[in-house]
C-alpha positions in Angstrom: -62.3 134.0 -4.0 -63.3 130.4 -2.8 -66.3 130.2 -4.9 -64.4 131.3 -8.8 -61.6 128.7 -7.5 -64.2 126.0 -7.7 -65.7 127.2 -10.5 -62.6 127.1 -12.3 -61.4 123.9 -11.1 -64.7 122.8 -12.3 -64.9 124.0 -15.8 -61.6 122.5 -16.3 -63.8 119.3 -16.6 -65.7 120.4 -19.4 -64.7 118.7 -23.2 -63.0 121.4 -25.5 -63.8 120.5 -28.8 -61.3 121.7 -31.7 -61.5 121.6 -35.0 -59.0 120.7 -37.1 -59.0 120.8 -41.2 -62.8 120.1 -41.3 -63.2 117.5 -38.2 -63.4 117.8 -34.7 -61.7 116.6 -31.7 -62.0 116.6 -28.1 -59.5 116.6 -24.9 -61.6 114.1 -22.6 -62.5 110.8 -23.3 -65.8 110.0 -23.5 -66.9 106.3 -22.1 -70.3 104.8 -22.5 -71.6 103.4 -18.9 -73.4 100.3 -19.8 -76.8 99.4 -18.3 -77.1 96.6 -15.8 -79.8 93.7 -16.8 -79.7 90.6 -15.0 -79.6 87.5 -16.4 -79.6 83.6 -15.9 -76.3 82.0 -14.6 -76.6 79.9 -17.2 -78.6 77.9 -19.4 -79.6 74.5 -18.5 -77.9 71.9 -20.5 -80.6 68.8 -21.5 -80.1 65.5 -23.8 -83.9 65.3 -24.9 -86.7 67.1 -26.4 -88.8 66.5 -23.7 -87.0 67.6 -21.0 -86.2 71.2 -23.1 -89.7 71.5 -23.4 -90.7 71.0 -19.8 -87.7 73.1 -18.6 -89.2 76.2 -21.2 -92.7 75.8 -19.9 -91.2 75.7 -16.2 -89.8 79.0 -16.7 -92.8 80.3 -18.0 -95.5 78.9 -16.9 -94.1 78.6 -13.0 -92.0 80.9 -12.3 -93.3 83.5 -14.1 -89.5 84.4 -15.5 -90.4 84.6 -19.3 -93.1 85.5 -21.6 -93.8 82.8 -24.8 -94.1 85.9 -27.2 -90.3 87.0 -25.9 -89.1 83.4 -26.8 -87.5 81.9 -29.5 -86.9 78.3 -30.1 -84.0 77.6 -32.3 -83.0 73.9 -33.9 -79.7 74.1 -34.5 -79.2 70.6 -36.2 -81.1 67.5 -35.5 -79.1 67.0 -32.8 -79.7 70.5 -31.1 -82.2 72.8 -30.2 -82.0 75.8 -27.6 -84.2 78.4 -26.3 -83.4 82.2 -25.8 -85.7 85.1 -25.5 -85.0 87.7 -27.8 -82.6 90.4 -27.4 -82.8 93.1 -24.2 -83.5 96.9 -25.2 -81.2 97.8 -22.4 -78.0 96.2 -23.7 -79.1 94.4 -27.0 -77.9 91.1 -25.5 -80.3 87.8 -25.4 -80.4 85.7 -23.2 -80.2 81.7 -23.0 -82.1 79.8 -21.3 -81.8 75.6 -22.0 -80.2 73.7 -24.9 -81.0 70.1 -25.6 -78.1 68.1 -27.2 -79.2 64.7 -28.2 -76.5 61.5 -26.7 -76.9 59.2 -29.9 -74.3 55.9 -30.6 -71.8 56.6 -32.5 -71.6 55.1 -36.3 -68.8 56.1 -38.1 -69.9 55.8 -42.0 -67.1 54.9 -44.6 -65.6 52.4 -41.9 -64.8 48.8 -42.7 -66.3 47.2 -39.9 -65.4 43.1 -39.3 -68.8 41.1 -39.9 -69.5 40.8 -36.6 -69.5 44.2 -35.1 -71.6 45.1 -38.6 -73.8 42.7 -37.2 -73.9 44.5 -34.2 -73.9 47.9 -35.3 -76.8 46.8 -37.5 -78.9 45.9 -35.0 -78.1 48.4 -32.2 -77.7 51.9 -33.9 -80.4 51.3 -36.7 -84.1 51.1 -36.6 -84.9 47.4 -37.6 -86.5 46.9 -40.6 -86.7 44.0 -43.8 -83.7 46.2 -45.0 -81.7 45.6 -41.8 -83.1 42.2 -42.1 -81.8 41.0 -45.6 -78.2 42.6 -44.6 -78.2 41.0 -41.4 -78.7 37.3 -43.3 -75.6 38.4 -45.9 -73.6 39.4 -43.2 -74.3 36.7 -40.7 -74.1 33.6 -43.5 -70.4 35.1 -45.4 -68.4 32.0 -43.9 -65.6 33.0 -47.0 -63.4 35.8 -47.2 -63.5 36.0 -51.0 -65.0 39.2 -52.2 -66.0 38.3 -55.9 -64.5 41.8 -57.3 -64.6 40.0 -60.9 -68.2 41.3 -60.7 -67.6 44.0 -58.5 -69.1 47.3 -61.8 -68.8 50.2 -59.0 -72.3 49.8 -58.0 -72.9 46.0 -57.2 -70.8 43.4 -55.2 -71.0 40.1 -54.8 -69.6 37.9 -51.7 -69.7 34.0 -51.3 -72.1 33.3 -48.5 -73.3 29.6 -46.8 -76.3 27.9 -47.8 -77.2 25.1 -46.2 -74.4 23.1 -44.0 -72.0 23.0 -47.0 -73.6 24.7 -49.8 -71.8 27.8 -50.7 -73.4 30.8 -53.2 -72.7 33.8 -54.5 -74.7 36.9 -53.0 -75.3 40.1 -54.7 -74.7 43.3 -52.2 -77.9 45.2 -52.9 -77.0 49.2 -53.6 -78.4 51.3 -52.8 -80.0 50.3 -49.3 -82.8 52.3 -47.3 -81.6 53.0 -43.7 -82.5 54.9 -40.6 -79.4 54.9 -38.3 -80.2 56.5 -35.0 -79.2 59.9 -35.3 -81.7 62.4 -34.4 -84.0 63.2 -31.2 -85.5 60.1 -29.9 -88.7 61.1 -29.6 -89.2 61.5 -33.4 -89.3 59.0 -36.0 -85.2 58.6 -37.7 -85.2 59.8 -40.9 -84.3 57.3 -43.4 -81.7 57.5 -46.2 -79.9 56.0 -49.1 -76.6 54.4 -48.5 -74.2 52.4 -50.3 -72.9 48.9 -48.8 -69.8 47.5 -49.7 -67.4 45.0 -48.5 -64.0 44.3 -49.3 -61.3 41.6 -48.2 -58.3 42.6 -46.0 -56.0 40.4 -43.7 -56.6 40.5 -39.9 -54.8 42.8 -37.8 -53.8 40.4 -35.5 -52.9 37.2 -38.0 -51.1 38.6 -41.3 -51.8 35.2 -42.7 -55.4 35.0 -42.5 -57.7 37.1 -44.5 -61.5 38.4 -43.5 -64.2 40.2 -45.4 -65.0 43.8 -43.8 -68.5 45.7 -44.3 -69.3 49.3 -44.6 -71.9 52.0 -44.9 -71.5 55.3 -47.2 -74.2 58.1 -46.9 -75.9 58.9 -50.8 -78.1 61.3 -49.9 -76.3 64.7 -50.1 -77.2 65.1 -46.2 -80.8 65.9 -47.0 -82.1 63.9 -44.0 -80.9 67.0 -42.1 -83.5 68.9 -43.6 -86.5 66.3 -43.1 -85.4 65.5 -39.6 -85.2 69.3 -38.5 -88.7 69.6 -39.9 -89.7 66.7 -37.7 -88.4 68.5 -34.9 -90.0 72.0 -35.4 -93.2 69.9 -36.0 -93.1 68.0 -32.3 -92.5 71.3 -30.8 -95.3 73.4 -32.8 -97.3 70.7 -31.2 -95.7 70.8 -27.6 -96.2 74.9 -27.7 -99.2 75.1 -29.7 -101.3 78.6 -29.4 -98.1 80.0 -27.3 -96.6 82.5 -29.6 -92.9 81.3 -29.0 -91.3 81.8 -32.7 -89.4 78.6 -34.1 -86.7 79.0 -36.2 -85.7 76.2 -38.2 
């Protein structure tokens, strides 16, 4: 009597499947138990492409935790790059291992800068050049705040700079100018772009009476530096992981 009681209780247990105008439905819910695969904490967080590549070959290499043909590198932007090997059978989840986020200065272009921290944005955030050079001596020798805009076309300016102790001369802003701003990985060359420069006169903040001649950078190149300084990237690390198998995506 014991023994059908049990088996009754337990058949109660069992689905029932009904159908119902063509489809069919059950009385127990179904759940799926999901597998358990262990993974890193999380990934490391790194500011240069040296680092993220010793932290990968660590991993590897010394502690045996990955295999290069499991591993993909990924550049993100030219200012990002992280490694993850490829998705687990068990669970279909990947998992991440280190990103490198590059710490760059900050230039904000389309900003009217005063001339002297142009000057000093000019020779801090960009790699110097003759470019850099000739905009440096513009800059540094405009001892007037007239902006000649009655030859100002859209594409060239002209500014009244010093020459000499009292000389004074009119200057044409060369358009467009060549310039590699720090704003990739530092351990690959900056990619250099066109930009426009302009200046234009405005009264200081801190005197309404007294006027000053501002300075600014526009980008002209549609962004394509993006493209040339992510292929500078996935060429250092082809070269850092050479006849390893790791897949770069790019």
């Amino acid at each position: 009597m014991i023994k059908e009681a049990l088996q009754y209780v337990v058949g109660l247990n069992k689905p029932e499947v009904i159908e119902v105008n063509g489809h069919s439905y059950t009385d127990k819910r179904l759940d799926r138990i999901e597998p358990v695969v262990i993974r890193e904490t999380s990934a490391a967080e790194l500011s240069t492409l040296t680092s993220f590549v010793d932290c990968v070959k660590a991993r590897v290499e010394r502690d045996k935790a990955y295999d290069y043909s499991n591993l993909y590198l990924h550049i993100i932007s030219p200012t990002c790059v992280k490694a993850y090997e490829k998705a687990n059978e068990l669970d279909g989840y990947k998992t991440d291992i280190c990103r490198a986020d590059a710490e760059l200065p900050e230039v904000n272009f389309g900003y009217y800068y005063d001339s002297e921290s142009f000057n000093i944005l000019l020779q801090s955030r960009f790699c110097q050049d003759e470019t850099t050079k000739g905009l440096l001596s513009i800059v540094g020798n405009v001892k007037s705040s007239d902006v000649q805009t009655r030859s100002d076309n859209g594409t060239t300016q002209t500014v009244q700079t010093s020459r000499g102790i009292v000389l004074k001369e009119d200057t044409p802003l060369p358009n467009p100018v060549t310039l590699a701003p720090f704003r990739t990985f530092v351990e690959i060359d900056q990619v250099a772009s066109a930009f426009i420069f302009r200046a234009k006169e405005t009264k200081k903040f801190y005197d309404g009476d007294e006027k000053e001649i501002q300075f600014a950078l526009f980008e002209a190149d549609g962004g394509a530096w993006k493209i040339e300084a992510t292929q500078r990237i996935k060429a250092y690390l082809e070269e850092a992981f050479k006849d390893t198998g790791v897949v770069i995506l790019a």
